[in-house]
C-alpha positions, 0 to 999 in steps of 0.5 A: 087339602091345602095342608096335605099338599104343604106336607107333600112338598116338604122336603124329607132329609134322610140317610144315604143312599140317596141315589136309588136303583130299580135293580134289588138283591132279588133280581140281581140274584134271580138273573145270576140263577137265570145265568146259572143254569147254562152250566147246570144243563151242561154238567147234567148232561156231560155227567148224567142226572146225579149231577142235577141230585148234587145242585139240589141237595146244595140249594135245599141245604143252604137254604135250610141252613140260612133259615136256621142260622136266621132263628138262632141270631133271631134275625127275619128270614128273607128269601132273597135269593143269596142262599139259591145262587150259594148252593148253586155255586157250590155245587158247580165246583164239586166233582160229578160223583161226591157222596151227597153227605159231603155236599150236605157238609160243605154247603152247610159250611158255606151259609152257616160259618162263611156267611151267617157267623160274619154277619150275613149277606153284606158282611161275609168276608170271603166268597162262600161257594168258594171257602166252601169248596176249599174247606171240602178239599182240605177235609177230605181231599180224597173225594175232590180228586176223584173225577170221571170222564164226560157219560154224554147220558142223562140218565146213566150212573155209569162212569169211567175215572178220567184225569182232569185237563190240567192234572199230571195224568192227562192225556189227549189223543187229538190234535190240539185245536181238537182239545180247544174244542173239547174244552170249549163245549165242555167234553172234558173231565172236571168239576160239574160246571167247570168243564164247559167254558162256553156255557159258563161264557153265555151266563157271564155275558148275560149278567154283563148285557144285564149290568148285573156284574161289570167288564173289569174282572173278568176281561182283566182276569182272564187277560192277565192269566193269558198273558202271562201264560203266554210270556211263560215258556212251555205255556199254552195260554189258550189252555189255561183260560179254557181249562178248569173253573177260570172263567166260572171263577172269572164272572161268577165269584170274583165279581160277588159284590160283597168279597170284591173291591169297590171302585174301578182301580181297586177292582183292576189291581184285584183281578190282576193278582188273581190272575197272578196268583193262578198261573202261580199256583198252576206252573209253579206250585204242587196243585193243579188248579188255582182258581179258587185259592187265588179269587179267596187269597184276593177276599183277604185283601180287599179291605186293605185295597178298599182302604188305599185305593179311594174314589175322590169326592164330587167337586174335589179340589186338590191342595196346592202342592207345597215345596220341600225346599221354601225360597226364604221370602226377602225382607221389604225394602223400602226407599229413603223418599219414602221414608218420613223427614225425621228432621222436619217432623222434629222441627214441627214438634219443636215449634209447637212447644 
């Protein structure tokens, strides 16, 4: 008993990390499903049941195509949740009536070459919902820009084809607190889960109350593409922040941990150019939406901003700052009674002989 008692208190010397947390990748996956599924109901029941078909179809191929990907690097497969919270993602971002062999591409896309062929999770370069959606749009452009008006049904397959609120044809009868409202509840054209900005703000607000994602992301993204929509003549910057996927992109992709920066200045200069890039893509350039391209253009340069912008260590002391221009030291001067009396040591030396 004596011995066992030594053994416990011995001290064990290991790898990092060494600070421990009760939250896990499974938790933190499960409340972003949790979270998930606000926009979810939204667009099931803005566009109807086949919506709900689309996420399910996208969920069952991400998680297969994780498995398979896992046996062909022989790796274990470990149902973390990642692969659920992918093709959920994915499946937000398409429009309500994409054939299903389409979302069965892009979501395979999405585990298979994005995430699986970098390493897997932990190691994927860009956000794979949203490289998915983008590899969709560039292969077949058609069936992302077909988009349809809110059914209000959720059982019809009914629907009438509808401009989204930031392409050319829109068009809004109402006044425009009337549209703010519209874009608030989400009865509005658009992508499955980007219509609803307030089912979308209900989930980010969760993960924050959970500390699954922090503050600085999302409040500085949405800032900046406010401000300078605001600063923009012609702009309306309420418009911009209500309209199309930013606050989905805002609290769900740009805050993945593994395509965002680490530390809380990196992550600031991140979301600042993304929301850059948004108003840059949406005023200035040929397309109508620029959420995805700017939170993926951003993923590009998270290594080179991680790489630059670095926590100092715990107790770190600067070195003292050395002038370019050093005072030349002047030479000692010493005084004559200081000095010893040549002619007395000399009449020493000469008595001694």
């Amino acid at each position: 008993m004596a011995e066992e008692t030594v053994d416990q208190k011995r001290l064990v010397v290991s790898t990092s990390p060494h600070i421990h947390d009760k939250k896990n990748t499974k938790k933190v996956m499960y409340v972003v499903c949790l979270a998930l599924l606000l926009p979810i109901i939204g667009g099931v029941y803005f566009f109807g049941i086949y919506t709900l078909l689309v996420v399910l179809v996208s969920v069952i191929t991400a998680i297969t195509t994780e498995f398979l990907a896992k046996r062909l690097r022989k790796r274990e497969f470990i149902m973390d949740g990642s692969a659920i919270v992918t093709g959920m993602l994915f499946a937000l971002v398409l429009p309500p009536r994409i054939p299903l062999w389409a979302v069965i591409i892009g979501a395979a896309f999405c585990i298979a070459i994005v995430k699986e062929a970098f390493g897997g999770l932990g190691h994927n370069i860009f956000n794979p919902a949203l490289a998915g959606r983008a590899f969709i749009t560039v292969s077949f452009a058609g069936l992302m820009t077909s988009w349809i008006a809110p059914v209000k049904s959720v059982i019809s397959l009914d629907s009438i084809t509808s401009a989204t609120p930031l392409g050319e044809g829109f068009s809004y009868a109402g006044s425009t607190s009337d549209l703010y409202i519209d874009l608030l509840f989400g009865n509005v054209g658009g992508c499955i889960g980007e219509t609803s900005a307030l089912f979308i703000l209900i989930g980010g607000l969760l993960l924050l109350a959970t500390g699954v994602i922090k503050w600085r992301i999302p409040v500085v993204y949405i800032g900046t593409v406010f401000l300078l929509a605001w600063l923009i003549p012609g702009q309306d910057p309420v418009f911009h922040i209500l309209a199309g996927g930013l606050f989905l992109g805002a609290f769900f992709m740009a805050t993945d941990y593994v395509t965002c920066p680490m530390t809380a200045k990196g992550q600031f200069i991140f979301a600042f150019g993304a929301g850059v890039l948004v108003i840059l893509i949406r005023v200035y350039g040929s397309m109508p939406e620029g959420v995805a391209f700017s939170i993926l253009l951003m993923n590009a340069f998270t290594p080179l901003i991680d790489r630059h912008v670095k926590p100092k260590p715990y107790g770190y002391i600067p070195p003292e700052k050395k002038s370019r221009f050093p005072l030349k030291k002047k030479a000692k001067t010493t005084d004559v009674a200081d000095k010893p009396d040549q002619d007395s040591s000399t009449d020493k030396k000469e008595g001694k002989k």
